[in-house]
N, C-alpha and C positions, 0 to 999 in steps of 0.2 A: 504494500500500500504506500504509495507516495503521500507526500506532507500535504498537501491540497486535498485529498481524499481524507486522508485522515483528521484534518479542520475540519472539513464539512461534516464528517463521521461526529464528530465531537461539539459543529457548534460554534466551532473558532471563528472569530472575527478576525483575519492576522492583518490587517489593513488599519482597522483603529481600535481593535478588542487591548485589552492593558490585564494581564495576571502577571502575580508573583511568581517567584521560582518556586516553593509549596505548592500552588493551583498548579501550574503546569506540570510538577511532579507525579501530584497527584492523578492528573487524567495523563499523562503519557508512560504511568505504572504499565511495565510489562507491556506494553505497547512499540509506539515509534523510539525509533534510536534506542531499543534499551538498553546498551552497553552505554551508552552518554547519559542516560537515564541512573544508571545503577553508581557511574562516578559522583555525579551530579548529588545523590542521597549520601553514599560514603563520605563526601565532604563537610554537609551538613549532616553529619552524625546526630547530633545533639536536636532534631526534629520530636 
């Protein structure tokens, strides 16, 4: 699934939609990118 696909799947505004790194963690759990997904959590450990 490409990122376009996957916005619309989810909703995303990516033109003027605004989330945190948390909201977008949260819906792109086990989802898009998740290897960039899974650093992204490991960094913010403390969640």
């Amino acid at each position: 699934m490409g990122r376009e696909e996957w916005c619309k799947k989810y909703g995303i505004d990516r033109e003027n939609g605004f989330y945190t790194i948390r909201q977008f963690v949260s819906l792109a759990n086990n989802g898009f990118g998740n290897e960039t997904i899974k650093r992204i959590k490991n960094y913010y450990k403390n969640w």
